[in-house]
DRENKOL-513725 format. One record per residue (C-alpha): residue in one letter; x, y, z negated. Coordinates in Angstrom, 3 decimals. Example, Ala and Ser with C-alpha at 12.3 -4.5 7.8 and 13.67 -1.06 7.14 Angstrom:
REM residues 2
[atom "a" [12.300 -4.500 -7.800]]
[atom "s" [13.670 -1.060 -7.140]]
REM end
This chain:
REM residues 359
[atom "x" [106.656 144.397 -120.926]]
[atom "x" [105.932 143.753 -124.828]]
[atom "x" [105.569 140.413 -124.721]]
[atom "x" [102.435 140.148 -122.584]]
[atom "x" [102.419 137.573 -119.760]]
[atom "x" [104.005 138.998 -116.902]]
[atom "x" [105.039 137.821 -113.226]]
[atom "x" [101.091 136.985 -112.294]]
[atom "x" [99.430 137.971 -109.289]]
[atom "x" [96.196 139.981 -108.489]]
[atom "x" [96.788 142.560 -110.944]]
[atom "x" [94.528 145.698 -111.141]]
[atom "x" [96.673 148.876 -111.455]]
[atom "x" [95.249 150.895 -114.576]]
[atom "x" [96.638 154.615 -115.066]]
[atom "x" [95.048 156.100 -118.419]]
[atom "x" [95.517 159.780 -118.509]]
[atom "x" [94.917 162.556 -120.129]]
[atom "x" [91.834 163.516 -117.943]]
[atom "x" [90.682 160.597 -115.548]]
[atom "x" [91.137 157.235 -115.106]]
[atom "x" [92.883 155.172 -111.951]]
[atom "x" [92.235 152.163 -110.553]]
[atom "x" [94.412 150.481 -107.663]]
[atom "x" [94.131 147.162 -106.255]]
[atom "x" [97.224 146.022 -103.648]]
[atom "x" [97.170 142.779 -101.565]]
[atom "x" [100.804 141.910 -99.536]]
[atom "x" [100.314 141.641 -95.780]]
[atom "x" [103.478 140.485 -93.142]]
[atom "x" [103.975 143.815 -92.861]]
[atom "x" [103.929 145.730 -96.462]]
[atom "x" [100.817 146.227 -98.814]]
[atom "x" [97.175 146.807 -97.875]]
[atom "x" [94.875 149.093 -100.374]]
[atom "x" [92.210 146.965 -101.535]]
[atom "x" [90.033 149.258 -103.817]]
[atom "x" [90.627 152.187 -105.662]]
[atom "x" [89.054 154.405 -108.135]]
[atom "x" [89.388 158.006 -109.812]]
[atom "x" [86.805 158.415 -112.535]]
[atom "x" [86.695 161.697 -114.962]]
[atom "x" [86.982 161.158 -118.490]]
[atom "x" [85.123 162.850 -121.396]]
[atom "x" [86.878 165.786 -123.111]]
[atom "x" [89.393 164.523 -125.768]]
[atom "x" [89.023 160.659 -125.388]]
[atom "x" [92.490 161.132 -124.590]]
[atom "x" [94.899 163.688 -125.870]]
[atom "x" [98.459 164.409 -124.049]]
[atom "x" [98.339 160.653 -123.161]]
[atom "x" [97.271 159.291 -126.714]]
[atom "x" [93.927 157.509 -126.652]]
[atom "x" [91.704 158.711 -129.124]]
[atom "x" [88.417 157.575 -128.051]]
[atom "x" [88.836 154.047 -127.038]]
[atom "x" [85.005 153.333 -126.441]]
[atom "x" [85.080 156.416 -124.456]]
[atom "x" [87.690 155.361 -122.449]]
[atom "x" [86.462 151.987 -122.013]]
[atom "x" [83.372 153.173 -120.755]]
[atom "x" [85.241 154.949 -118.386]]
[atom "x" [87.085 152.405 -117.148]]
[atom "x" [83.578 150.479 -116.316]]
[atom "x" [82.275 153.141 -114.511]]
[atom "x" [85.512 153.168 -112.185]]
[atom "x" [85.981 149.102 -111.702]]
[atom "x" [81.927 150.015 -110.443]]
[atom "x" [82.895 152.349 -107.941]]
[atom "x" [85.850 150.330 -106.684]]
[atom "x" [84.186 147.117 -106.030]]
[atom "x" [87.358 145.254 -107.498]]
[atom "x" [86.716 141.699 -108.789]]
[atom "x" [89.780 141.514 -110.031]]
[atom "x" [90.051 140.480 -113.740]]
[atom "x" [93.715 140.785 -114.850]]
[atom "x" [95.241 143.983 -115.194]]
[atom "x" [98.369 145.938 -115.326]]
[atom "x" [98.515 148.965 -117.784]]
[atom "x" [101.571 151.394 -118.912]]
[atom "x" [102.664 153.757 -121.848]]
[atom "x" [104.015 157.065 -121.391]]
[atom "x" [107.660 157.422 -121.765]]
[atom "x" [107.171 159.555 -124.909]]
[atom "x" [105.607 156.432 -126.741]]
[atom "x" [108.687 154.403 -126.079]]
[atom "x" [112.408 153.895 -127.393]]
[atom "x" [114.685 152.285 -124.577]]
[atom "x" [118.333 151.721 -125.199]]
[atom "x" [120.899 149.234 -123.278]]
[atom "x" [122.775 147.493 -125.134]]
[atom "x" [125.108 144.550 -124.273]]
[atom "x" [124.619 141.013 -124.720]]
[atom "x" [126.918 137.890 -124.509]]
[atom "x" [126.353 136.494 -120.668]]
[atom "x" [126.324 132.652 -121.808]]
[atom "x" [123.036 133.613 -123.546]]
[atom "x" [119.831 132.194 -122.047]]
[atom "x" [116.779 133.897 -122.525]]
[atom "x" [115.187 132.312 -125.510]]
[atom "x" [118.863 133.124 -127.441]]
[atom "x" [119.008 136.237 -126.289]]
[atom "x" [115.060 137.221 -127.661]]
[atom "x" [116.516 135.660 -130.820]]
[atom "x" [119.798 137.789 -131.021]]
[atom "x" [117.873 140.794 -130.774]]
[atom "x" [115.146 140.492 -132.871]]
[atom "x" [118.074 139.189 -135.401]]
[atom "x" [118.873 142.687 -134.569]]
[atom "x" [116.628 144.760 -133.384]]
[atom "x" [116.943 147.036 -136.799]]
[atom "x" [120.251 148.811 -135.213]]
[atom "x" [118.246 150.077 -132.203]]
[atom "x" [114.780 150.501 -133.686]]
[atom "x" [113.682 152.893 -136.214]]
[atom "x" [110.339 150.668 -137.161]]
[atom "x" [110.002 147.534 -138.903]]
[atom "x" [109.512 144.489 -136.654]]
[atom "x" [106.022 143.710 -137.445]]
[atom "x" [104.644 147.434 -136.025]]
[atom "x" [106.089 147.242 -132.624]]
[atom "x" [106.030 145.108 -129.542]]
[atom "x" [109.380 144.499 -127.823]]
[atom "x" [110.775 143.558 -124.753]]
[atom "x" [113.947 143.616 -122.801]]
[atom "x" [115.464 142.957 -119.276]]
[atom "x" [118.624 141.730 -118.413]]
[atom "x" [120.505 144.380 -115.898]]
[atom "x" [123.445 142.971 -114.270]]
[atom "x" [127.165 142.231 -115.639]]
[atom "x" [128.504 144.874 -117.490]]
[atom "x" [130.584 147.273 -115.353]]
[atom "x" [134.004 147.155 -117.073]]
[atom "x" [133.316 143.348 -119.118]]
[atom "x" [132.037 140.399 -116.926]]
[atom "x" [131.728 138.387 -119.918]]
[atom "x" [128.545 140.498 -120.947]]
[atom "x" [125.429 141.834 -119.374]]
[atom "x" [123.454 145.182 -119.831]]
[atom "x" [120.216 144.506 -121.649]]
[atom "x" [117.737 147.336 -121.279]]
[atom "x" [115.409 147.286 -124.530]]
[atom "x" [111.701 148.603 -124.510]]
[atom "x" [109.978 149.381 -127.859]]
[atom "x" [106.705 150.483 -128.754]]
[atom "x" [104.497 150.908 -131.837]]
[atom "x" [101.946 148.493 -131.808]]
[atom "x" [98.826 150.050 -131.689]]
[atom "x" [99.880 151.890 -128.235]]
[atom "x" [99.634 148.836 -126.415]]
[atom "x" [96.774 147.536 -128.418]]
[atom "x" [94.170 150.611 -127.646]]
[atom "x" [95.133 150.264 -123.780]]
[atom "x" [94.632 146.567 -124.121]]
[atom "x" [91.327 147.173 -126.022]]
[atom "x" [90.382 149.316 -123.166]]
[atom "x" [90.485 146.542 -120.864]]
[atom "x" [88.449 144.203 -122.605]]
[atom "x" [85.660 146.890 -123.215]]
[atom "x" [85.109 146.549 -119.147]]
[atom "x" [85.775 142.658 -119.665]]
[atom "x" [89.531 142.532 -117.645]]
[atom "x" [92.749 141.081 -119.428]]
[atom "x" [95.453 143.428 -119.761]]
[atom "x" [98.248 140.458 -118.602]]
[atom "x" [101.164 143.136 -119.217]]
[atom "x" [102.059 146.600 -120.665]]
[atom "x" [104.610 148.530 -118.635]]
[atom "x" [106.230 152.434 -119.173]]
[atom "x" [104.940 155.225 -116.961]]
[atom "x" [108.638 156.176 -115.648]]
[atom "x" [109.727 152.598 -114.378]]
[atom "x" [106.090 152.106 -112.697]]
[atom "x" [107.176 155.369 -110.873]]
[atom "x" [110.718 153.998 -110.330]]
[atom "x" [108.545 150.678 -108.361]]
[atom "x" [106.280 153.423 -106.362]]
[atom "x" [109.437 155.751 -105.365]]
[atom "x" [110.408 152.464 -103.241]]
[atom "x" [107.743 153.081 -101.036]]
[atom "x" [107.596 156.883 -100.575]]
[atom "x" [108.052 157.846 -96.767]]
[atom "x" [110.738 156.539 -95.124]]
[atom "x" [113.061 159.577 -94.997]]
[atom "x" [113.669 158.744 -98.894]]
[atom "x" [117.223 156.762 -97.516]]
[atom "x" [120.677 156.345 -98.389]]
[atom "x" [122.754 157.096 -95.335]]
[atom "x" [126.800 156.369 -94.870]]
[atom "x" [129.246 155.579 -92.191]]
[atom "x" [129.788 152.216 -95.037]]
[atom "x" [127.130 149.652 -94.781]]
[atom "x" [128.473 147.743 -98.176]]
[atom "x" [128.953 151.363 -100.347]]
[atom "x" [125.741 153.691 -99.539]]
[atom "x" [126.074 157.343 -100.556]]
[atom "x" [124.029 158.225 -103.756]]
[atom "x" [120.743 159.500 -102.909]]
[atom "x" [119.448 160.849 -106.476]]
[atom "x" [115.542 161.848 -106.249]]
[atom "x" [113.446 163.639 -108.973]]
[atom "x" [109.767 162.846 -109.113]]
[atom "x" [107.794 165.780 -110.947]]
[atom "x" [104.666 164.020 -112.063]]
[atom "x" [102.795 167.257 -112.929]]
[atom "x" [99.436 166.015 -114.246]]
[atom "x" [96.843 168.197 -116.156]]
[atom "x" [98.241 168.219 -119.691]]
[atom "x" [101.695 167.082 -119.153]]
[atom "x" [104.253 166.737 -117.153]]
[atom "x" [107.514 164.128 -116.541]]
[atom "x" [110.482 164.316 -114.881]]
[atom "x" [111.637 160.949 -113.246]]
[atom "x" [115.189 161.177 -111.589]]
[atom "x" [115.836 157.944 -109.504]]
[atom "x" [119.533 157.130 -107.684]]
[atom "x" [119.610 154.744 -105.285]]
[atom "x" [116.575 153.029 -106.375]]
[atom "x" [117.222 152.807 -110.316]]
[atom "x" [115.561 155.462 -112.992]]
[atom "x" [118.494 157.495 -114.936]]
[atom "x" [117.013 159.774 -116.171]]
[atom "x" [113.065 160.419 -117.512]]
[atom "x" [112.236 163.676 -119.780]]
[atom "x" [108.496 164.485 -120.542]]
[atom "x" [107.173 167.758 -121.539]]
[atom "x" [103.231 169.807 -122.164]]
[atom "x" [102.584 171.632 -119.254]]
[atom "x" [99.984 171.003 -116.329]]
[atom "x" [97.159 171.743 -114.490]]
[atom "x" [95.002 172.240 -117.352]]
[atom "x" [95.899 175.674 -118.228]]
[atom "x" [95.157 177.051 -114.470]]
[atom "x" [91.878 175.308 -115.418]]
[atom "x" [91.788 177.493 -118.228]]
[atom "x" [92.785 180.486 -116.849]]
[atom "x" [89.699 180.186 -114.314]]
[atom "x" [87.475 179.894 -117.258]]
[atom "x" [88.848 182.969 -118.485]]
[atom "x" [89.234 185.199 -115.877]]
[atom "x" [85.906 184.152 -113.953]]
[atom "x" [83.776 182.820 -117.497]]
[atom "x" [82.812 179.812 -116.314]]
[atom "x" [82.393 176.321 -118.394]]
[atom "x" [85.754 174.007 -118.367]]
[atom "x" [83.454 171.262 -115.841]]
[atom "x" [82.585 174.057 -114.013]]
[atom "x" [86.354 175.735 -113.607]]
[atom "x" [87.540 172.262 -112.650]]
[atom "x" [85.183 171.648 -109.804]]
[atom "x" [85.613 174.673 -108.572]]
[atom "x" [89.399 174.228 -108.488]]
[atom "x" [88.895 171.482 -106.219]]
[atom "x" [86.355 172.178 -104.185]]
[atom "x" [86.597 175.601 -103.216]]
[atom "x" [83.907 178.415 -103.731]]
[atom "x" [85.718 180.842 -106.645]]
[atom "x" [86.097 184.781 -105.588]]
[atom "x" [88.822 186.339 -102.971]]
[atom "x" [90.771 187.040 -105.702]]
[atom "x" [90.847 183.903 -107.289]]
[atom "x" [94.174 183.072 -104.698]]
[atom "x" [96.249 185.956 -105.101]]
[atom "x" [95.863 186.443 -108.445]]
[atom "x" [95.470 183.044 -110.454]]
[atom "x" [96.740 180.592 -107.752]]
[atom "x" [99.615 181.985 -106.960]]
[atom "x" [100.897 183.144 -110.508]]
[atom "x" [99.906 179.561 -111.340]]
[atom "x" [102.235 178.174 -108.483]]
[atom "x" [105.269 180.344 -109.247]]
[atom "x" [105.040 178.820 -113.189]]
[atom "x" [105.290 175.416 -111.708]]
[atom "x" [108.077 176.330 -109.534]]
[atom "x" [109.569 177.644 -112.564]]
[atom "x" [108.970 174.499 -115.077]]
[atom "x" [110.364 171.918 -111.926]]
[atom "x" [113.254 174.392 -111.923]]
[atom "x" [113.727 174.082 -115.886]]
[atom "x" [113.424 170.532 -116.089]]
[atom "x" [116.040 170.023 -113.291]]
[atom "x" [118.278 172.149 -115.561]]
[atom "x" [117.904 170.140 -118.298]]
[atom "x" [118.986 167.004 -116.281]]
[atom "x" [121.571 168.248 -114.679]]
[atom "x" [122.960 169.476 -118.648]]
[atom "x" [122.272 165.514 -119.768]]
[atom "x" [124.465 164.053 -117.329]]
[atom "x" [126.787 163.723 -114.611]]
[atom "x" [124.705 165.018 -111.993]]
[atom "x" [124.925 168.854 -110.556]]
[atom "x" [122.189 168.433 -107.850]]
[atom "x" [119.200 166.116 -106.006]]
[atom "x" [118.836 165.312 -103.021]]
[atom "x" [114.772 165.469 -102.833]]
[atom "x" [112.258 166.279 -105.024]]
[atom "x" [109.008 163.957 -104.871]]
[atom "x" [105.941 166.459 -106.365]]
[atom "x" [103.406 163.476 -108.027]]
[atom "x" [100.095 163.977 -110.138]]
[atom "x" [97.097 165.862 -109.653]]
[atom "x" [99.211 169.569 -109.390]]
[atom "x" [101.191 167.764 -106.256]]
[atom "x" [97.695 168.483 -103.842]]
[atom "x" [97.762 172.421 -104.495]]
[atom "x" [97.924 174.282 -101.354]]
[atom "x" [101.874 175.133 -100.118]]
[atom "x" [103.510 174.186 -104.009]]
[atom "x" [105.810 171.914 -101.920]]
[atom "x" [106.432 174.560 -99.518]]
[atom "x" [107.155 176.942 -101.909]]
[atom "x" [109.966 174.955 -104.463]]
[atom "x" [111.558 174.075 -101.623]]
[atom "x" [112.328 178.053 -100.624]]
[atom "x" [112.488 178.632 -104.278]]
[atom "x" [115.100 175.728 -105.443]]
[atom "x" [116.634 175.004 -101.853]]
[atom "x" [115.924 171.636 -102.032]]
[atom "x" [113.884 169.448 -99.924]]
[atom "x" [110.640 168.603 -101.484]]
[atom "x" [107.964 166.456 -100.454]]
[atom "x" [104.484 165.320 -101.739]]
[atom "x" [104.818 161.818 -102.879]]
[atom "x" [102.295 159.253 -101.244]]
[atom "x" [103.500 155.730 -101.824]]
[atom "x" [100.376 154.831 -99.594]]
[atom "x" [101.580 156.226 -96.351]]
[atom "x" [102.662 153.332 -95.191]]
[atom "x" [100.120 150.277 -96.463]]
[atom "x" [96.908 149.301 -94.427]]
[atom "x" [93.299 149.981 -95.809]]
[atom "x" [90.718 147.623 -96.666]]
[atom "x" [86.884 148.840 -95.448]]
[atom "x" [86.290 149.640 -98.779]]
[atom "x" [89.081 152.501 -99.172]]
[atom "x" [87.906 156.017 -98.368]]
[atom "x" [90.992 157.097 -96.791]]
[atom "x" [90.337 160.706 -96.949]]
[atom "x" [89.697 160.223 -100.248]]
[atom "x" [92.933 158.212 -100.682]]
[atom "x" [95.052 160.821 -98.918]]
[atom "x" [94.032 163.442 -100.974]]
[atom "x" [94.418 161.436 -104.542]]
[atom "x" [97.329 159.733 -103.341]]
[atom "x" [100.379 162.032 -105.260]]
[atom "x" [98.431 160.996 -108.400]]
[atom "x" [97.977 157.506 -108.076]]
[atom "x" [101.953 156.446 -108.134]]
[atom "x" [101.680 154.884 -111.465]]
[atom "x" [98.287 153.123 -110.521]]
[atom "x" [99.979 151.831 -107.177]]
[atom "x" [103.256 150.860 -109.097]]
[atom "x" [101.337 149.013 -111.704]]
[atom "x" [99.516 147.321 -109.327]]
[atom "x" [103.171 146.363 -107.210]]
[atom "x" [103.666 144.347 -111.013]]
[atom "x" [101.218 141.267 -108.949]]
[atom "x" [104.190 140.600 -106.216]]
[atom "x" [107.315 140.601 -109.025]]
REM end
């Protein structure tokens, strides 16, 4: 989106968070997708702040260090904003217009949906379908964002010598990814022509933030973002144990922390999150028509604790599962696929970025 290139193939999925930086690399086979490389690599404290690069040398030193360990050659690149950096609005648009008029019309008007002056922002739009109730117009969903949040990502990129061909938005890269969760993610009804809704929330619970992604029958409604993550159970294993943030963080992973450390930071830890999915399901189900899901997806680094799936599923009585768009897709020699398994729930927006090469 933002008027970068788009529609070209070989893309390298880029996911900039708050804490690490992903790398994906997809190839299509007769069959699906096939993982060509991939790469998690840390990144130094406060390059990036609740998604806001602030270090962009940092980061783009980073990035080199990952495109390293993946063995990618791939040069063009795929890279996303989080939904907090973005306005979206649909509007509706004359159907007779072709593209070129329509970019015209709205930048002619672009002042009634967005609260910054032309020159600061990049824009972008996509035409939806016919308007439900007026087949003379179509639904136009509009994308803008400041200026200088696409240009540090793109800056990024060049740092490790790749060109960023397009800028998406977090949620809809999750949207693309949902598509290939497990295949128990279905619509099912006795009518072929008029499936029943099937309305799933993806929890992407990373380490500073967290976003709430509600998809029905493959199309994002609803997207809310909000600070929480796995970030403060690193900090709360600092605390209780006095060990250096590096250290708490390894530790979290790999195992080795005191008896105590399950019963009485894990599991207080778990309960919170159970407790945040259940409050940002509330506030969905107050923004629109919608009283229930039918699944929750669990996505970002918080999705590969121990039994959290397990245990907002008891807690909320719905079905949850851990998302891993990568179930299905063959592996190139190169792809650790124990590795892949267990970074997979945090690698959706990576792996839907990198989908952007077969649009």
């Amino acid at each position: 989106m933002f008027q970068l290139k788009r529609k070209k193939p070989s893309l390298l999925g880029i996911d900039i968070s708050s804490t690490s930086i992903k790398v994906v690399e997809l190839s299509q086979t007769d069959t699906g997708y096939r993982v060509e490389s991939l790469a998690v690599e840390p990144l130094p404290a406060n390059a990036v702040a609740e998604k806001n690069i602030q270090d962009v040398e940092a980061v783009g030193e980073s990035l080199i260090k990952a495109l390293k360990k993946s063995g990618s050659k791939c040069k063009l690149t795929a890279l996303a904003v989080p939904g907090s950096s973005v306005i979206t609005k649909i509007i509706t648009m004359p159907a007779n217009l072709s593209d070129a008029e329509m970019e015209t019309q709205i930048e002619l008007e672009a002042d009634q949906y967005i609260p910054y002056p032309l020159e600061e922002i990049n824009l972008d739009f996509q035409v939806l379908g016919e308007t439900e109730a007026n087949p003379d117009t179509v639904d136009v969903l509009l994308a803008a964002s400041r200026s200088e949040n696409v240009e540090m990502r793109t800056a990024v990129a060049e740092i490790a010598g790749l060109t960023a061909k397009l800028v998406d938005v977090e949620a809809y890269t999750i949207e693309k990814a949902t598509h290939l969760l497990p295949s128990q993610i279905k619509s099912t009804t006795d009518d072929e022509d008029k499936p029943a809704p099937f309305v799933i929330a993806v929890l992407d619970v990373g380490a500073t933030m967290t976003s709430l992604n509600v998809i029905e029958n493959g199309e994002l409604i609803y997207t809310r973002e909000q600070a929480f993550g796995g970030k403060q159970l690193t900090e709360e294993i600092m605390r209780r144990y006095g060990l250096a943030y590096e250290e708490a963080g390894r530790l979290k992973k790999v195992g080795g922390l005191p008896d105590n450390y399950i019963p009485e930071v894990l599991e207080p830890f778990k309960e919170n999150m159970a407790q945040q999915v259940s409050r940002f399901l509330q506030f969905f189900y107050t923004a629109g028509q919608h009283e229930s899901v039918n699944m929750i997806a669990l996505a970002g680094g918080c999705a590969s604790i121990p039994g959290i799936d397990e245990l907002i599923a008891t807690q909320l009585g719905i079905e949850t599962i851990i998302a891993n768009p990568f179930a299905e897709m063959d592996l190139s020699n190169k792809v650790n696929s124990q590795a892949l398994s267990n970074d997979a729930p945090a690698l959706m927006i990576a792996c839907g970025l990198a989908m952007r090469s077969f649009d």
